[in-house]
MINU-667824 format. One record per residue: x, y, z of N, C-alpha, C in turn. Coordinates in pm, whole numbers, plus 50000, padded with zeros to 5 digits. Example, Ala and Ser with C-alpha at 12.3 -4.5 7.8 and 13.67 -1.06 7.14 Angstrom:
<recs>
513194943150780512304955050780513204967050780512854977550708513674989450714512905000350787
</recs>
This chain:
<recs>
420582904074059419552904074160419312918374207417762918874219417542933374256417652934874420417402943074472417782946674600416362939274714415882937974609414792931074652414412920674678415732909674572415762899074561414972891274423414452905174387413712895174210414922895974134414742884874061415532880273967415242886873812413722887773819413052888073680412642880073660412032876073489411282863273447412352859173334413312850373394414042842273307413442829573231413822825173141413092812673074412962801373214414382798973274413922790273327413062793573516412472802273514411662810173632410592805573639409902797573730408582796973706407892811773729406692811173625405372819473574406542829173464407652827073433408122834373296407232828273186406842818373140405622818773067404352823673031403772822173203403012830073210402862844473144404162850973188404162864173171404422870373027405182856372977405252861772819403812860472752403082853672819401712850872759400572864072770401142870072912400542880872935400912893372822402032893372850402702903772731402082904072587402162893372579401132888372384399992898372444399092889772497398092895072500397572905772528398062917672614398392924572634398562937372470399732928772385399962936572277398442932572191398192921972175396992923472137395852929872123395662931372293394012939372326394522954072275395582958172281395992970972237395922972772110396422966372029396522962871859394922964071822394282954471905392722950571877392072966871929392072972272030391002983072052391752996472006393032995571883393433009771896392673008771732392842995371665392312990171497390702991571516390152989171604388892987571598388193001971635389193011071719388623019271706388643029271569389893027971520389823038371386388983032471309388233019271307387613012671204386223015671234385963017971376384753024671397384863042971379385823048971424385903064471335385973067871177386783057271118386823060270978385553055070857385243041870904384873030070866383293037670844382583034370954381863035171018381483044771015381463058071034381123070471053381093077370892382143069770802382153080070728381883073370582381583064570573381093054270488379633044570486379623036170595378363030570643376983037770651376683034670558375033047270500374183033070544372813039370536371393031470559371853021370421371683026370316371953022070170373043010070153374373018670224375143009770169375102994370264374362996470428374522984270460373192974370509372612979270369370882966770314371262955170234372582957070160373212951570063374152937170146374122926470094375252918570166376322920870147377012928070008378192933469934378702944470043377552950170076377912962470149378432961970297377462954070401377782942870520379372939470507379372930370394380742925270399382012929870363381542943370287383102953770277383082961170379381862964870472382102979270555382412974370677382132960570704381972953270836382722942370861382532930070781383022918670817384682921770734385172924770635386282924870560387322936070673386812948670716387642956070831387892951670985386962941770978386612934571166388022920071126388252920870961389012906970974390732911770941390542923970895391902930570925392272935171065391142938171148391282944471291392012930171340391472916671345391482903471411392572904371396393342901671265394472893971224395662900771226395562919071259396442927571353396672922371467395552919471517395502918671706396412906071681396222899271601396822878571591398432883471571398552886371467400142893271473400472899971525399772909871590400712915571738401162911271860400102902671894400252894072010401192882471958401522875371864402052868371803403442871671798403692884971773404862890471721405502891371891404802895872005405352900372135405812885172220404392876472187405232863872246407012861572226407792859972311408902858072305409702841372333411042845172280411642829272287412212826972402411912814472484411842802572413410502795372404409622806372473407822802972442407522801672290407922807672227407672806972100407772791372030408302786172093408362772672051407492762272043406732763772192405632756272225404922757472134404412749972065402652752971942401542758072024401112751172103399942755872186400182763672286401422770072306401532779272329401752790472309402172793972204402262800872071401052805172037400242795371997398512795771926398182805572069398302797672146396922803272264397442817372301398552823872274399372835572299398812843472153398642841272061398142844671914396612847171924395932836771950394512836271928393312838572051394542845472185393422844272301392552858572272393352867472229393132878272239391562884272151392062877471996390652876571918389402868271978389942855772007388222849272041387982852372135388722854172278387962863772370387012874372368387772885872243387152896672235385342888472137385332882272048384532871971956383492870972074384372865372175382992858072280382322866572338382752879572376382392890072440381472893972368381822902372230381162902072195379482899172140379462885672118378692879672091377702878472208378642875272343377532878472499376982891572502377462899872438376842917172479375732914472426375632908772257374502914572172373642903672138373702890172241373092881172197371512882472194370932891672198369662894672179369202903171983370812905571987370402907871836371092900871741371612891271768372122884671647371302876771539371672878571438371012869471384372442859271266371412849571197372742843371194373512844471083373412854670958374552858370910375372864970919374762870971065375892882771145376972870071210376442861071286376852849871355377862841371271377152838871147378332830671102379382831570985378892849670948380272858870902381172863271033380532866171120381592870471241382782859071264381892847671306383012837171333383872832171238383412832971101384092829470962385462842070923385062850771008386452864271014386972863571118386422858671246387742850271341388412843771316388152833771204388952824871194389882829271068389702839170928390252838870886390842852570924390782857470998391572869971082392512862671152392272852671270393582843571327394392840571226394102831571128394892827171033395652835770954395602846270895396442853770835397292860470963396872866271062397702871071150398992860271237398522850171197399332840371255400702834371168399742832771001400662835970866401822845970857401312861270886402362869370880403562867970943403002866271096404022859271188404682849271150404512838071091405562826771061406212830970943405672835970853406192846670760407242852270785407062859970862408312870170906408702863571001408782851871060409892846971147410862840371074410432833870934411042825470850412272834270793411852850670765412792858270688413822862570770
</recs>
């Protein structure tokens, strides 16, 4: 006990859940805006021509294929920080894994809903989902080993 009288967030503490949930997410938005930004410095800046993105080939290597490695970082980081004995819960687990991407998804999508159109719309959401899913893979992956 601190001098203060906190204990900390022990498993059995109420809002220690909470807080491991915070922590995920947390590692997430970090994972998510440190990937997304080199993907907009490297990606983006130094590749993405008029040319290369008229093409759907081109769209989907310069854009949707790096936005689904950015996702499925953010999914396994936040994934990886959730701790035990939260880790156990499924839906709590998931929602500690996947708040971080579809949040950022929804945001998204509210900023620019004046320009979407819908193969932006339904490649975006089609790399949320397979960005969650592999980032969530790695994680059970490497929990198994």
């Amino acid at each position: 006990m601190t001098r203060y009288g906190y204990q900390g967030a022990h498993p059995e503490r109420r809002g220690a859940a909470l807080l491991a949930l915070v922590r995920a997410w947390a590692a997430g938005v970090v994972v998510l805006l440190f990937s997304e930004y080199l993907q907009a410095a490297l990606v983006y800046e130094l590749l993405a021509t008029g040319p290369r993105m008229e093409s759907f080939g081109g769209r989907l290597l310069l854009i949707h294929l790096p936005n689904a490695v950015c996702i499925a970082l953010a999914a396994w980081a936040a994934a990886r920080i959730h701790r035990e004995p939260f880790r156990e819960s499924l839906p709590g687990h998931l929602t500690a894994a996947f708040a971080v991407p579809v949040v950022a998804q929804a945001l998204n999508m509210a900023v620019q809903w004046r320009e979407l159109a819908a193969e932006g719309v339904l490649l975006s959401n089609a790399v949320l989902v397979v960005g969650c899913v592999a980032g969530y893979a790695a994680d059970r992956l490497q929990e198994e080993t």
